[in-house]
C-alpha positions in Angstrom: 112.9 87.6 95.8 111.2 90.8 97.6 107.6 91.6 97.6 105.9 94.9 97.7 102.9 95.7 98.7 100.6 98.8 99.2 97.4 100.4 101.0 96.4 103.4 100.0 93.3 105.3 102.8 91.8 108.3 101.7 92.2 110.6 105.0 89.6 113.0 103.4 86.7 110.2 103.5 88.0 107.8 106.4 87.7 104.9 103.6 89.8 102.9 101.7 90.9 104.1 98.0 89.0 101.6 96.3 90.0 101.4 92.8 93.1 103.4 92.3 95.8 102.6 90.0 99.2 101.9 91.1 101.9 101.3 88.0 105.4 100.5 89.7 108.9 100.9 87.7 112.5 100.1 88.3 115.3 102.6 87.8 117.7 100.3 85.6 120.8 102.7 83.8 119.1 105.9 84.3 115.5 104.7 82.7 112.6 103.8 84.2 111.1 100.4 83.2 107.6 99.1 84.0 107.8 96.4 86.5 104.1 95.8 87.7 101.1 97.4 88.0 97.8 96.8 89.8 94.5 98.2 91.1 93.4 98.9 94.7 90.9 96.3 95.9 88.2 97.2 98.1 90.0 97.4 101.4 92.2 100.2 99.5 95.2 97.5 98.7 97.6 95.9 96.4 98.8 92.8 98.0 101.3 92.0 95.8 102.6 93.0 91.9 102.9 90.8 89.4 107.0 90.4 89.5 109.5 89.6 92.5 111.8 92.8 93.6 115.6 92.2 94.0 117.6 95.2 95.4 117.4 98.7 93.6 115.1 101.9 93.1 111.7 102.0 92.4 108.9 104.3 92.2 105.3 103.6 92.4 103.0 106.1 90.7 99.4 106.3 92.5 97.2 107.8 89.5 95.0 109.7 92.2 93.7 112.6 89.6 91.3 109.8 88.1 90.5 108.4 91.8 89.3 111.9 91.8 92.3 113.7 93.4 92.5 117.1 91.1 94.9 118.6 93.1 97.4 116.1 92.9 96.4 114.3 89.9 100.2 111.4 90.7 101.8 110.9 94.0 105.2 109.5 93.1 107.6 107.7 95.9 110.3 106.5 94.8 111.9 103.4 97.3 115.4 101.9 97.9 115.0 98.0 98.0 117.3 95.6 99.7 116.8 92.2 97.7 117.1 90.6 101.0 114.4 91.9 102.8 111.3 89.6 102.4 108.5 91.9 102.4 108.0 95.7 102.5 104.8 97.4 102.3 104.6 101.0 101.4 100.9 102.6 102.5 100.2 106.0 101.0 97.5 108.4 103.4 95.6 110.9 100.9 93.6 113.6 101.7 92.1 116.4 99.2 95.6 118.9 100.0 98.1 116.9 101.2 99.6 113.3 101.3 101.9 111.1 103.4 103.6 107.7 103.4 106.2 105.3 105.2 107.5 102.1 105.8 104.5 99.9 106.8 104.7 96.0 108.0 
């Protein structure tokens, strides 16, 4: 099975998001079912969630308004996984006005 994993540095501070929830969910016939959740540790990650991945669409949902984000208070990104790919990590960058992500190793 594929893991996922995430990092999430707060561009505004220069420091990790320590603390920040990440719920993740898997689009299975048009609903969206829970599939792991965790908390950033103090480096501002979430090595891995609490089920394997096999191939489909998922979205993680960083709950950034009670990190202390008003202006986005969730930063959705929604992934295509291959079930065949061992690993992918997916970092989020957030600042107090704008946000950014990608395909990290």
């Amino acid at each position: 099975m594929t893991s996922l994993s995430t990092h999430v540095l707060d561009t505004g501070s220069g420091l990790p998001a320590v603390g920040l929830e990440v719920v993740v969910e898997k689009l299975v016939d048009g609903d969206w079912i829970g599939h792991g959740e965790g908390t950033t540790d103090v480096n501002g990650r979430i090595v891995g969630f609490s089920k394997g991945f096999g191939s489909g669409t998922y979205r993680l949902r960083f709950d950034t308004g009670a990190y202390g984000n008003p202006f986005y208070p969730e930063v959705v990104i929604v992934v295509s996984l291959d079930g065949d790919e061992d690993h992918y990590h997916v970092p989020l960058l957030l600042s107090p006005y704008g946000f950014s992500t990608y395909r990290g190793s």
